[in-house]
N, C-alpha and C positions, 0 to 999 in steps of 0.2 A: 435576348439577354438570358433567358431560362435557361437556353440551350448552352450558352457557357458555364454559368454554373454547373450546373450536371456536369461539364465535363469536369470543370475543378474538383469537386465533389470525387469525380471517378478518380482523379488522377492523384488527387491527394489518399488516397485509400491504397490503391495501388503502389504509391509511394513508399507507403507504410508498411504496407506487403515485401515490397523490396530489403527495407529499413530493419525489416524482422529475421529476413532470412539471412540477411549478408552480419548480422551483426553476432552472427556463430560462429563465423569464418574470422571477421575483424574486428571483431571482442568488441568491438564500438556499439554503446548501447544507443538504442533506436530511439529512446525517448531525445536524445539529444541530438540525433539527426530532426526530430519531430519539433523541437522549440527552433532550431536553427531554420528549417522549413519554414517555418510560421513568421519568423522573423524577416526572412527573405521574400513573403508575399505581403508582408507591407510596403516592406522596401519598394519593390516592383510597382505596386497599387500608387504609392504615391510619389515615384518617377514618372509613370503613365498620367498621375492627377487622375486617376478613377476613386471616385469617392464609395466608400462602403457604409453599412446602416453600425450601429453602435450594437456590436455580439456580446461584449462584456458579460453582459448581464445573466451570458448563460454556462459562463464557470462554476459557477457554485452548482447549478442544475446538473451539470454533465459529470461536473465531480463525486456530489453525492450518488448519479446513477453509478459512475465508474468504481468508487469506493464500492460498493456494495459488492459490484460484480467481481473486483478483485479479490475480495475477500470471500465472498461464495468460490468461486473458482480455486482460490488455493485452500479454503478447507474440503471440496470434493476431491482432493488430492491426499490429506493427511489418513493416516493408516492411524489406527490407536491400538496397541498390540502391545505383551511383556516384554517381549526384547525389543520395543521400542523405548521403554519407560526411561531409560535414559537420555538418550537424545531428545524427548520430550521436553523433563522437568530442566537440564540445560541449557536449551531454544529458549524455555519460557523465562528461566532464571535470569538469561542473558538481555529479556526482552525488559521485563521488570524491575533491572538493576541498574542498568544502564542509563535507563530512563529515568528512574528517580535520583540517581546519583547525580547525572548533567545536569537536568532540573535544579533539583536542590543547589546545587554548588551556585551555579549561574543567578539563581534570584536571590542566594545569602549574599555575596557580593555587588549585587545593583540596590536590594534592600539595606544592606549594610553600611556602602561607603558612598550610593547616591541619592538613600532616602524617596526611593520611587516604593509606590502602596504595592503589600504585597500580592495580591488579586491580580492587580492590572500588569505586576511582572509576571509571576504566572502564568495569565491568559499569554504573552506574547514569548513568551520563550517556551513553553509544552510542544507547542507547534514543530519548534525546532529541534526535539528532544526526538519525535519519533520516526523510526526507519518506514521507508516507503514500501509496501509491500508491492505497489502498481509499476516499481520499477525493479526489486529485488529480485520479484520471483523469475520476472523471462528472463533478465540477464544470469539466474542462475542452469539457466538451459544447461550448458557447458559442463556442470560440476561433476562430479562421483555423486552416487546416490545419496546415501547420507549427508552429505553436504546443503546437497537441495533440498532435502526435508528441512535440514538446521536451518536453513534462509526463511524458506516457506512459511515452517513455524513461528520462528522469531520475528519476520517483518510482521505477519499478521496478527499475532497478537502485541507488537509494539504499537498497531495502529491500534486495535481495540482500546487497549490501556490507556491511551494516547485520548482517544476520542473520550473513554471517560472521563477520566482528568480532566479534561478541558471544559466540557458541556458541567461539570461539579463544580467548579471554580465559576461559569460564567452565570449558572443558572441558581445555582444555590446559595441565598441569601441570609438561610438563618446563622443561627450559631453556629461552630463547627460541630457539636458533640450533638447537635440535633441535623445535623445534616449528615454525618457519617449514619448516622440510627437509619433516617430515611431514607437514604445512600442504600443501607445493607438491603433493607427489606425491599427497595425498587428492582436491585440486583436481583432477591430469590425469585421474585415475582415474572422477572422477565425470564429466568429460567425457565420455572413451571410452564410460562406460556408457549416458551419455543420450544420444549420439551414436546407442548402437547401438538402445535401448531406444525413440527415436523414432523410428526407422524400423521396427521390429517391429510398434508401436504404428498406425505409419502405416497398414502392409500390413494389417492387420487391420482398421481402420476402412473401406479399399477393400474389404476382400474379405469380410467377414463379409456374411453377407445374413438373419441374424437380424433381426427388429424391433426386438429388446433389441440396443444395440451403445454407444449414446452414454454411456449411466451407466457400462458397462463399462470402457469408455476411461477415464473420469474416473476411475472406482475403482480403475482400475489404476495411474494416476498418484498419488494418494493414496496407496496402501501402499507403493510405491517411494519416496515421498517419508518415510514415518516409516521405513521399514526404512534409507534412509541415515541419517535422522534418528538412531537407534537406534545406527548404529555411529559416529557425528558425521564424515559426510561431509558436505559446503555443499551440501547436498537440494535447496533453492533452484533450484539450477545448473539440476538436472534439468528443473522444469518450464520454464523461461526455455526452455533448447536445445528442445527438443520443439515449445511453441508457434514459437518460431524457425523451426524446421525445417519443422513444417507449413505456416505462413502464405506461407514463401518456397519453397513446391517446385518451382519455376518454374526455381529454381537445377540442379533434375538432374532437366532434362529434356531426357534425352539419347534417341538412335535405341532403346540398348540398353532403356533403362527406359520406353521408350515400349511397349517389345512386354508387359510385364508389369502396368503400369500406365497406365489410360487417365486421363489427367492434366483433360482435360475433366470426368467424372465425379470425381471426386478431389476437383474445384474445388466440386461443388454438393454434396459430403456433408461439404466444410467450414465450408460457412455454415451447414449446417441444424447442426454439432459447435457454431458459432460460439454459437449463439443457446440452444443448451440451454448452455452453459459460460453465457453471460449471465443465464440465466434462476436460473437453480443460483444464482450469486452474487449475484445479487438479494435471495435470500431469505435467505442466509447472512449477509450483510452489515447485511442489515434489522434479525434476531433478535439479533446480534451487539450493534449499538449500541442497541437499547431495552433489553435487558437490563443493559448499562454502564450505559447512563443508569437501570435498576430501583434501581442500586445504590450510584448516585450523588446526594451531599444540597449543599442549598443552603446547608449552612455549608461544606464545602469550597470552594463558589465564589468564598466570600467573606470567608474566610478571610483576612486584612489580611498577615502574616506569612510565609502563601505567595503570595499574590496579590503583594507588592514583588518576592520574587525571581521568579515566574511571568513579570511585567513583562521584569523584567531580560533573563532566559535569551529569551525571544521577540523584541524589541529585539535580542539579537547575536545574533539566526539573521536576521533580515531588515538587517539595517546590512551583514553578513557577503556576506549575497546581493549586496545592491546592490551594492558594493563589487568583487564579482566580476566582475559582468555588466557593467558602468562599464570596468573596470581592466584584466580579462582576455578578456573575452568581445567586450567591444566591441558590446554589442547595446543596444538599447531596453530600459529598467526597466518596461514599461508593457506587459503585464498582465502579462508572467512573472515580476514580481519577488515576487508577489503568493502566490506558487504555490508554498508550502513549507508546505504542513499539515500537524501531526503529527495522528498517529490511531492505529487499529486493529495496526499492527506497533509503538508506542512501546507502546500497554499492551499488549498480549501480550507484549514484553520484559520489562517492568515488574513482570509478575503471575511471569516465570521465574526473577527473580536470588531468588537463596539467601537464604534469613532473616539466616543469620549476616554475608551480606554487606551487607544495607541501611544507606544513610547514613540520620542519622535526619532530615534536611530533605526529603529526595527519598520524598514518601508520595504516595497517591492520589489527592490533594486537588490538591497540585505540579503533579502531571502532567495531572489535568483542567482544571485552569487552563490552561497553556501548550497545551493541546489546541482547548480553546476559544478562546483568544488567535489565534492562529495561525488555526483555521478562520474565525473572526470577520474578521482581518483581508484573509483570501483574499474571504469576500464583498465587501467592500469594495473591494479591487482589481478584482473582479469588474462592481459595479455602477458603477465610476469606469470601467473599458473601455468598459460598451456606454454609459457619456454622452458619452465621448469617440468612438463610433460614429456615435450619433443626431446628434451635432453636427455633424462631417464629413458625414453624407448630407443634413444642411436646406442647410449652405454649398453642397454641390454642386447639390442642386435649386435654391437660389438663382440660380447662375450659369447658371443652363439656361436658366430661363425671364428 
């Protein structure tokens, strides 16, 4: 019985390897090959009547690994540079606006005209407010450069801001005007420490000369991340500044830190950090959604009564977009408008609010829908880019020859 598993194991990875590569070609993103997969080995499991032990339990576990790693990995990606400052303060503007406008809107109207407490609407609509960065960023493979930083940037810290709002609303109980106070000063705190804890972190990835060093690093970021988690510091923070810090040490390279660190060498023990942090979230990410999709059934999907409001709540996150990128941003709708998937940080929120706080519309069913909705419609945006690609390169070779 081992011996089948392991192959499962191999084959569902493999799968995923497939699911990754083909989904360049057919703009089809692999996270939805990956819940339909999951879906399809229960199916199988219980046609066959082969009974499995109850996994549930390790979404929330594989999620928080997977969150972390998504987020280390796409800020060992971001550049922070002057002719970058724009597209920066944009990503983030779009990250932070967006988010607190759906928010807002969505809990003044269920507090307003349904009389639900405003906390417990909060807690279940935040979830649904932010972009998934575990699915934004591979499917932004595809884009022109700048495009994929605007994603990159934007999903990840929609998921930060996302994560603090939520963990504020669910853990902070005093006042408000004594919880923003506490709020700020938890915030500077966890800076200073990730400020210092990344360069510690740094020095050691330079100077260790064990073989074992790259898991180290990761596992060291992981307990620092649940030990704030633990005292509900924005944990988040942590790994964001650290990748930050690593990817831009070009920033303090100064005479002095040149005599301690050789910043050459630095540079090539960060692509080889790079590529095992990718490789790590590969497989985190993989097991992550075949297993949602293990636990996920085709009457949620089709479900008439969640499926109307599924519609609705997906319709005002992309009206919302557009709307922004048109009015404030002043940019093209064409692909980015496309590029708000929710995923892997709405249900790990999802699976956290408190029993006593769940609205009773906002179930799993809800949330897969609007999950699917949204990645659905990002392929689409996806496959409408590269025809508006293919088309622009036939007019230009027309005009050549």
């Amino acid at each position: 019985m081992n011996y089948y598993l392991l192959i499962a194991l191999c084959v569902i990875v493999l799968l995923s390897y497939v699911f990754d590569i083909t989904s360049k070609y057919t703009r089809i993103p692999g996270v939805i090959l990956l819940i339909i997969t999951g879906m399809s080995i229960n199916y199988l499991l219980s046609y066959f009547n082969v009974q499995m032990p109850d996994i549930s339990g390790l979404l929330p576990m594989m999620g928080t690994i997977g969150l972390v790693l998504i987020v280390l990995e796409g800020s060992l990606d971001l550049t922070i540079s002057k002719n970058k400052s724009g597209l920066i303060s944009k990503s983030i503007s779009s990250a932070v606006i967006q988010f607190v406008v759906f928010v807002g809107i969505v809990t003044y109207i269920l507090v307003s005209f349904y009389d639900y407490p405003l906390k417990t609407t909060l807690a279940n609509i935040i979830p649904l407010g932010i972009i998934s960065s575990a699915v934004a960023i591979p499917s932004a493979a595809g884009l022109k450069k700048n495009d994929r930083e605007f994603v990159t940037y934007e999903s990840s810290f929609s998921d930060i801001i996302g994560i603090i709002a939520f963990d504020f609303i669910i853990y902070k109980n005093s006042r408000f005007g004594e919880s923003i106070l506490s709020f700020s000063l938890e915030l500077i705190l966890t800076i200073l420490i990730s400020v210092i804890l990344s360069a510690a972190l740094a020095f050691i990835l330079h100077r260790i000369t064990h073989h074992v060093k790259y898991i180290i690093i990761t596992t060291s970021i992981l307990l620092v991340y649940a030990l704030a988690k633990l005292i509900h510091l924005p944990s988040l923070v942590v790994v964001l500044i650290f990748g930050l810090i690593m990817n831009n040490n070009h920033l303090f390279n100064t005479k002095y830190l040149q005599k301690i660190i050789d910043f050459e060498g630095f540079s090539t023990e960060l692509k080889s950090f790079k590529n095992i942090t990718g490789e790590f979230t590969f497989i985190i990410r993989s097991f992550f959604f075949i297993i949602f999709g293990y636990y996920t059934y085709v009457s949620d999907l089709v479900n008439l009564n969640n499926l109307l409001l599924a519609v609705a709540i997906s319709l005002s996150i992309f009206i919302l977009r557009a709307m922004y990128f048109r009015i404030v941003l002043k940019m093209p709708l064409y692909p980015l408008l496309f590029f708000a998937p929710r995923g892997l940080i709405t249900i790990l929120l999802f699976l956290t609010i408190p029993n006593n706080w769940a609205l009773p519309f906002i179930n799993q069913g809800l949330i897969t829908q609007v999950i699917f909705i949204s990645i659905l419609l990002m392929a689409f945006g996806n496959m409408l880019f590269r025809g508006k690609k293919e088309e622009v390169l036939t007019v230009n070779t027309e005009s050549l020859l």
